[in-house]
GUROKE-332691 format. One line per field, with one value per atom (N, C-alpha, C, O): residue number from 1; residue in three letters; chain; atom name; y, x negated, z negated. Coordinates in steps of 0.05 Angstrom, whole numbers, plus 32768, in hexadecimal, padded with zeros to 4 digits. Layout:
<pts>
n <- (NUM_...) .
res <- (ALA_...) .
chain <- (A_...) .
atom <- (CA_...) .
north <- (Y_...) .
east <- (X_...) .
up <- (Z_...) .
</pts>
This chain:
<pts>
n <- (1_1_1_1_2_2_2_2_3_3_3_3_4_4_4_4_5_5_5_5_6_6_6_6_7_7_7_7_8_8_8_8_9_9_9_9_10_10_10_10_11_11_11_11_12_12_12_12_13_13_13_13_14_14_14_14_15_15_15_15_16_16_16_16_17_17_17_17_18_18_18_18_19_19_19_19_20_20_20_20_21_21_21_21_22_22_22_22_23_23_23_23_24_24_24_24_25_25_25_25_26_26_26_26_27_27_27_27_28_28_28_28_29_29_29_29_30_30_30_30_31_31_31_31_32_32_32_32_33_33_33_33_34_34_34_34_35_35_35_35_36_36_36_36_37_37_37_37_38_38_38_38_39_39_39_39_40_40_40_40_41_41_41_41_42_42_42_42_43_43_43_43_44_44_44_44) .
res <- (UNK_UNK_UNK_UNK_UNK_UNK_UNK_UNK_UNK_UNK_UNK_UNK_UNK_UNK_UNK_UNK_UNK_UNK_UNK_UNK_UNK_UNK_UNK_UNK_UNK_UNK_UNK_UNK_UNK_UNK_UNK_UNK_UNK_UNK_UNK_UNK_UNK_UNK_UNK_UNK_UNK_UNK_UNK_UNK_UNK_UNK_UNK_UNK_UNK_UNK_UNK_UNK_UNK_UNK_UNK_UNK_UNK_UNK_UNK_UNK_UNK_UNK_UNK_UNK_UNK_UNK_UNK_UNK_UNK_UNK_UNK_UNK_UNK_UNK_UNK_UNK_UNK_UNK_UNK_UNK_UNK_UNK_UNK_UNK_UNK_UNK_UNK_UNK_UNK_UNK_UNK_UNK_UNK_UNK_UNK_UNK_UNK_UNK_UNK_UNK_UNK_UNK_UNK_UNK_UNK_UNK_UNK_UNK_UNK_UNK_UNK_UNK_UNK_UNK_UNK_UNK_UNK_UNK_UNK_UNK_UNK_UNK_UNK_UNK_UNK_UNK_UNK_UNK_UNK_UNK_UNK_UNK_UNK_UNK_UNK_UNK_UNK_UNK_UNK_UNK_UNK_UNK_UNK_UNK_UNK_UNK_UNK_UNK_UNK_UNK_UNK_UNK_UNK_UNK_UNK_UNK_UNK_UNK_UNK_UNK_UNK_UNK_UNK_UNK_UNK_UNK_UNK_UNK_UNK_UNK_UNK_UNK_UNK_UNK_UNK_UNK) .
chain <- (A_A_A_A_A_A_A_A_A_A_A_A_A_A_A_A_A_A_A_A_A_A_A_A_A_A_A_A_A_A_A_A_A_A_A_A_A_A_A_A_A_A_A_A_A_A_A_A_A_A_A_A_A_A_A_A_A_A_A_A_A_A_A_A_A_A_A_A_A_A_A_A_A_A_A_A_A_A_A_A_A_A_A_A_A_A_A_A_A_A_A_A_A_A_A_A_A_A_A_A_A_A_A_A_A_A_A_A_A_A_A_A_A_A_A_A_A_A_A_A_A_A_A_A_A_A_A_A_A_A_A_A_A_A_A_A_A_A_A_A_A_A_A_A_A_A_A_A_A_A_A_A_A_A_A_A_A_A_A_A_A_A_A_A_A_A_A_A_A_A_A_A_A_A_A_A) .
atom <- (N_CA_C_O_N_CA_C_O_N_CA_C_O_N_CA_C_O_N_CA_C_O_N_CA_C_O_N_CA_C_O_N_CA_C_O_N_CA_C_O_N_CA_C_O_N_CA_C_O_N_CA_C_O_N_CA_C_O_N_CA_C_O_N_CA_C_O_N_CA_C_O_N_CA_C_O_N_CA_C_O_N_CA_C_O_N_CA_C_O_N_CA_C_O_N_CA_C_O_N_CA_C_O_N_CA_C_O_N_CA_C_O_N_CA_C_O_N_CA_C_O_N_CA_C_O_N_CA_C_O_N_CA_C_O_N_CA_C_O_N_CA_C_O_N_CA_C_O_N_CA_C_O_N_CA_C_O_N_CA_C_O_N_CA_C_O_N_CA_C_O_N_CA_C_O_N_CA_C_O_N_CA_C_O_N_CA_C_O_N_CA_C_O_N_CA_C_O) .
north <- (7ED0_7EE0_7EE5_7EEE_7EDD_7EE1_7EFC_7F06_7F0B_7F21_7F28_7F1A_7F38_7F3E_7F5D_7F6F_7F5F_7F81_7F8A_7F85_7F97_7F9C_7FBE_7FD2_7FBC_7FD3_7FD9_7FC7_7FED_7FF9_800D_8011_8023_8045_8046_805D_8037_8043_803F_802A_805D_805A_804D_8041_8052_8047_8027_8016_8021_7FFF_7FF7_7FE3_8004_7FFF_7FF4_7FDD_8008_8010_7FF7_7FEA_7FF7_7FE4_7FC6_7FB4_7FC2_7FAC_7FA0_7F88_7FB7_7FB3_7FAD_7F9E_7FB6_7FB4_7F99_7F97_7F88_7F74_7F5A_7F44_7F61_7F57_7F4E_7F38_7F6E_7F67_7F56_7F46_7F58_7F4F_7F35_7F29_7F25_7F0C_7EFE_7EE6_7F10_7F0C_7F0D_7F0A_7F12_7F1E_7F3C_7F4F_7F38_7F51_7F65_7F5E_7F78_7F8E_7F9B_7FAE_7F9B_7FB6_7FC5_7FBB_7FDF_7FE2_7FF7_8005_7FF8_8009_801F_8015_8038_8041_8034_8026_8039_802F_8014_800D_8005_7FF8_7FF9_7FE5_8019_801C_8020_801D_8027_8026_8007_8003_7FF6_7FDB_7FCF_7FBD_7FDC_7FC3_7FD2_7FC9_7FEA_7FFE_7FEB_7FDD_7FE9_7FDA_7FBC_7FB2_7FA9_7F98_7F90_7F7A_7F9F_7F99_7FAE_7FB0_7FBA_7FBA_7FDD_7FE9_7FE2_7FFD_8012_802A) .
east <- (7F30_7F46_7F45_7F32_7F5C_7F5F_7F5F_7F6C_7F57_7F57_7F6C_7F6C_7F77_7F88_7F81_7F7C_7F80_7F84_7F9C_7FA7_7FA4_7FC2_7FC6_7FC2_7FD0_7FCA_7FE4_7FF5_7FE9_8004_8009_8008_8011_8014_8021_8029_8034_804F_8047_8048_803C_8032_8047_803F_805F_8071_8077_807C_8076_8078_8057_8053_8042_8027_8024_801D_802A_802A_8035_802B_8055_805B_805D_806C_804C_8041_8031_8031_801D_8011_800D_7FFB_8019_8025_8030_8035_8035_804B_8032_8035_801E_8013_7FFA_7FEE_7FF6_7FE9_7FEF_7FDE_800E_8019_8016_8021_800D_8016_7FF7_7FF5_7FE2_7FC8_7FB6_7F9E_7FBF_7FA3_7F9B_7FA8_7F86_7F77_7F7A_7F75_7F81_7F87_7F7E_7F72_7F7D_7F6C_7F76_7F78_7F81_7F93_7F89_7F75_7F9E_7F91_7FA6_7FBB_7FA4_7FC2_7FBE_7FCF_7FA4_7FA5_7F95_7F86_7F9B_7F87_7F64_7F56_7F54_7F45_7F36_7F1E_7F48_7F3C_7F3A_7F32_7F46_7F4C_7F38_7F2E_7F2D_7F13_7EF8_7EE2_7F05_7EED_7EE9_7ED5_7EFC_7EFB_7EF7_7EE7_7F02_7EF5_7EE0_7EDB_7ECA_7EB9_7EA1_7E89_7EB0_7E9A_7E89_7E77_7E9B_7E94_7E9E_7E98) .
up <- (7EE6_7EEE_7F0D_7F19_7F15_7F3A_7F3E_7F2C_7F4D_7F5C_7F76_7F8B_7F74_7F8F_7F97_7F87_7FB3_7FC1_7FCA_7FE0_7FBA_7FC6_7FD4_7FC8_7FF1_8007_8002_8001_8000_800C_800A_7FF2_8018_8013_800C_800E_7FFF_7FF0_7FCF_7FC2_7FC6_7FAB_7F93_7F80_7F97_7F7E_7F85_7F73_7FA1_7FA0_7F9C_7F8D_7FA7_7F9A_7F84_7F82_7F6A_7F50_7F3E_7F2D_7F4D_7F3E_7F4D_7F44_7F66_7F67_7F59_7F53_7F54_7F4B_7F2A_7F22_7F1E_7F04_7EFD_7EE5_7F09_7F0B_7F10_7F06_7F1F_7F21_7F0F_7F0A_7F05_7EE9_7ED7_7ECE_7ECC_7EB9_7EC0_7EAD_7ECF_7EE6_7ED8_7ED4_7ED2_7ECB_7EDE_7EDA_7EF4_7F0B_7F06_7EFE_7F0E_7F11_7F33_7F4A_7F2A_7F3E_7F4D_7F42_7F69_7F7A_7F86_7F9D_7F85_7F9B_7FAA_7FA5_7FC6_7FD8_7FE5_7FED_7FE8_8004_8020_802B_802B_8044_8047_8035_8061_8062_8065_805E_8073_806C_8055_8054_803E_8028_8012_7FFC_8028_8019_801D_800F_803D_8046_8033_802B_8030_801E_8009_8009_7FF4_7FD9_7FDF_7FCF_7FF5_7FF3_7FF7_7FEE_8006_800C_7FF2_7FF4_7FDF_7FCE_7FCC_7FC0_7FE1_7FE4_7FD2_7FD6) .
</pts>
């Protein structure tokens, strides 16, 4: 299963980016800012 990080402070386009994306069969990470994206990508 592919993995994606999806950044964006706008929690309801987040959400259901993210949602859409699930359904899609990838696996989800999401973030508000970009500091917290490099947070989760890198494992932190």
């Amino acid at each position: 299963m592919e993995t994606i990080l999806l950044i964006d402070d706008d929690a309801d386009i987040r959400e259901n980016t993210a949602e859409i994306l699930e359904l899609s069969g990838y696996r989800v990470l999401t973030a508000e800012n970009g500091k917290l994206g490099v947070e989760k990508s890198s494992g932190r």
